[in-house]
Kinemage of the C-alpha trace (Angstrom):
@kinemage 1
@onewidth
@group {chain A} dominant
@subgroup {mainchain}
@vectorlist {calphas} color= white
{ca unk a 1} P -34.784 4.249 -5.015
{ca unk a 2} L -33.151 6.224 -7.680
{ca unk a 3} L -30.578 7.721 -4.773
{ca unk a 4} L -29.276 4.419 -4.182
{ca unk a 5} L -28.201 3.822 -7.532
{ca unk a 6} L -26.592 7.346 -8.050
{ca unk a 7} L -24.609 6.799 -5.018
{ca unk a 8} L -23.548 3.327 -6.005
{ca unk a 9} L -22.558 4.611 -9.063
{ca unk a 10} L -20.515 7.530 -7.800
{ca unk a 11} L -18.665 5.391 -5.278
{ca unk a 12} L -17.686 2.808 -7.821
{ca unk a 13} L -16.604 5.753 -10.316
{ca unk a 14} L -14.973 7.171 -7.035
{ca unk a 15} L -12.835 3.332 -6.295
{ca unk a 16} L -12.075 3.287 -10.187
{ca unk a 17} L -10.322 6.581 -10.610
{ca unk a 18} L -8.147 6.107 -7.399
{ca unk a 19} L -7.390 2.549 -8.614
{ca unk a 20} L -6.811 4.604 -12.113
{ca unk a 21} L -4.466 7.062 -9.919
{ca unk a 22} L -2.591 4.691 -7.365
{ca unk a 23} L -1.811 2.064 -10.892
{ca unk a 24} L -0.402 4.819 -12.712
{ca unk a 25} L 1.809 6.587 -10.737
{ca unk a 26} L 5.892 6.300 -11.112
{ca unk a 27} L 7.099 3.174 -8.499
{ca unk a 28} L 8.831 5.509 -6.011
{ca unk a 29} L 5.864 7.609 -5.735
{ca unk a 30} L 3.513 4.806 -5.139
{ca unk a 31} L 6.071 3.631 -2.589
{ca unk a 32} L 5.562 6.777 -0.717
{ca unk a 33} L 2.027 6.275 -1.200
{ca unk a 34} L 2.289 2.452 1.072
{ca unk a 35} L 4.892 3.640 2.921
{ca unk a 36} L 2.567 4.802 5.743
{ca unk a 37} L 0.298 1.814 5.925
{ca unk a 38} L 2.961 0.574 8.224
{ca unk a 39} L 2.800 3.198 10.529
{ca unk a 40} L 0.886 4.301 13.681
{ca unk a 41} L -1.858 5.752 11.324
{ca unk a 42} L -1.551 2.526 8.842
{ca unk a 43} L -3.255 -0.617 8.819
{ca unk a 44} L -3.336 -0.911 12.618
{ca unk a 45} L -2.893 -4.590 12.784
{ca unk a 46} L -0.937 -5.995 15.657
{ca unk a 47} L 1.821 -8.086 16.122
{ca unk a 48} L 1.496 -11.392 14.357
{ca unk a 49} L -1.203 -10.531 11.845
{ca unk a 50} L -0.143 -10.110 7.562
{ca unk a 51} L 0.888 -7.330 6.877
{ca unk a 52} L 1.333 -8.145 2.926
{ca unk a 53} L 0.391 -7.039 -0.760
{ca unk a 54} L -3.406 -7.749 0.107
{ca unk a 55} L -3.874 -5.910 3.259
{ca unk a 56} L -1.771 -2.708 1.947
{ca unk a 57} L -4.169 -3.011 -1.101
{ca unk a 58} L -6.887 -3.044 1.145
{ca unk a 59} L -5.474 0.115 2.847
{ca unk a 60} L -5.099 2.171 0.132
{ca unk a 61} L -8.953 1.622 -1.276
{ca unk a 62} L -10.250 1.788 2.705
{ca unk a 63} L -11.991 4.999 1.922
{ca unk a 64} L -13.419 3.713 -1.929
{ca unk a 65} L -14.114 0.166 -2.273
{ca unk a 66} L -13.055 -3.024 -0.739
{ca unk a 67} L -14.206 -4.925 -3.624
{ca unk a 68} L -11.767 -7.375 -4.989
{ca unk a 69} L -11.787 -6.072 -8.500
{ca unk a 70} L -10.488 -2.851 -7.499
{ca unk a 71} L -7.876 -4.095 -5.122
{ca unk a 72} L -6.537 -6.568 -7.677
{ca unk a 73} L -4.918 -4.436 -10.496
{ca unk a 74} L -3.267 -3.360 -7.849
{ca unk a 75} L -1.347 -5.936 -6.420
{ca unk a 76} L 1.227 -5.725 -8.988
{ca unk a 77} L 2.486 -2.399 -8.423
{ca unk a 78} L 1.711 -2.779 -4.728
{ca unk a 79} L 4.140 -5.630 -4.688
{ca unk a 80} L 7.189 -3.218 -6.855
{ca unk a 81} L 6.296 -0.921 -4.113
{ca unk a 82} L 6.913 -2.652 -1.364
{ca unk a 83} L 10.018 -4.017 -2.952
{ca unk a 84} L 11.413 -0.515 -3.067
{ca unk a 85} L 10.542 0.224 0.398
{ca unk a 86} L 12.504 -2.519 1.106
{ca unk a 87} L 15.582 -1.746 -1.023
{ca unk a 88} L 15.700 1.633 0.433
{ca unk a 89} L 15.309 0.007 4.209
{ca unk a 90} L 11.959 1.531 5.496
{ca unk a 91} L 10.212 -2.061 5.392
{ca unk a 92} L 11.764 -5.284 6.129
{ca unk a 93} L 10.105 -8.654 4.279
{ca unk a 94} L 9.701 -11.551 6.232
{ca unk a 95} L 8.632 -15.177 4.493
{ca unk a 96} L 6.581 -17.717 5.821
{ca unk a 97} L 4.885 -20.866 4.476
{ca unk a 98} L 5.814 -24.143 3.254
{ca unk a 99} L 7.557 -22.680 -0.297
{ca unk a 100} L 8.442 -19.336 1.470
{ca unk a 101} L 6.016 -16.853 -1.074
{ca unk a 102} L 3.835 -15.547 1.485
{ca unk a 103} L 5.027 -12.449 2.834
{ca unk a 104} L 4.235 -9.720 5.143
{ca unk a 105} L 6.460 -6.356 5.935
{ca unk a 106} L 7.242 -4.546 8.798
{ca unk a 107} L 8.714 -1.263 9.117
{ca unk a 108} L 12.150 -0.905 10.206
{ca unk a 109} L 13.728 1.572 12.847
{ca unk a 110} L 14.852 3.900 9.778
{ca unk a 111} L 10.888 3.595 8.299
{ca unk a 112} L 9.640 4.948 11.439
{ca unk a 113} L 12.320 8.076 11.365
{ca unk a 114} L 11.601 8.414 7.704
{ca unk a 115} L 7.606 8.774 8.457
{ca unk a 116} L 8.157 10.641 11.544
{ca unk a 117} L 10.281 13.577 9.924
{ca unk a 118} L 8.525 13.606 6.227
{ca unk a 119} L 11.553 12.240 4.538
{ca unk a 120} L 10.376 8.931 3.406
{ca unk a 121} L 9.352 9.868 -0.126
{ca unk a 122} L 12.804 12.076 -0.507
{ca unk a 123} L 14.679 8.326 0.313
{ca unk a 124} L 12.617 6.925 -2.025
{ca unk a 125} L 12.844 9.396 -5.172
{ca unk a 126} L 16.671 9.381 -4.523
{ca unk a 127} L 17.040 5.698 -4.018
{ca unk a 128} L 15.362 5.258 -7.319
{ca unk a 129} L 17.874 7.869 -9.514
């Protein structure tokens, strides 16, 4: 009884510090931090499904919570993230929808390198000096 409610706790005290932790770190290092949600080891959805802010929330709280309160301070610098992935050319955005503000990324040609040889959060950290 009382074991249910000490784990509950601990999770949710668990979800809030890595929301705490993912919200407060520098843009280009939370960048680095999406960057492989794209990947072979990412979000795993196939071809046609979104692949935006949401879902890479979603990804990065997987292992916590997939509760909507900690996912949504998030989206935010989620979105600045995947802006600078973009900027630096390891995701491209693609619009869709009537007023063109949904969005969903994929990773480019250089993204894949990038994960593949470890230098994605280099690119990043330089792109943003």
């Amino acid at each position: 009884m009382f074991g249910d409610k000490s784990e509950k706790a601990a999770r949710e005290a668990a979800a809030q510090a890595e929301k705490e932790r993912l919200v407060g770190l520098p843009p280009p290092e939370l960048a680095a931090e999406i960057m492989p949600a794209s990947g072979p080891d990412g979000m795993g959805t196939k071809g046609g499904h979104r692949q935006g802010p949401v879902e890479v929330c979603s990804w990065l709280m997987s292992s916590f919570s997939q509760s909507s309160k900690c996912r949504q301070p998030l989206l935010r610098p989620v979105l600045d993230g995947l802006q600078m992935l973009g900027h630096a050319g390891l995701v491209q955005r693609h619009t869709f929808g009537g007023s063109g503000t949904a969005s969903t990324y994929a990773i480019t040609a250089l993204g894949r390198t990038a994960l593949a040889d470890g230098s994605a959060r280099q690119r990043l950290i330089r792109d943003a000096s």
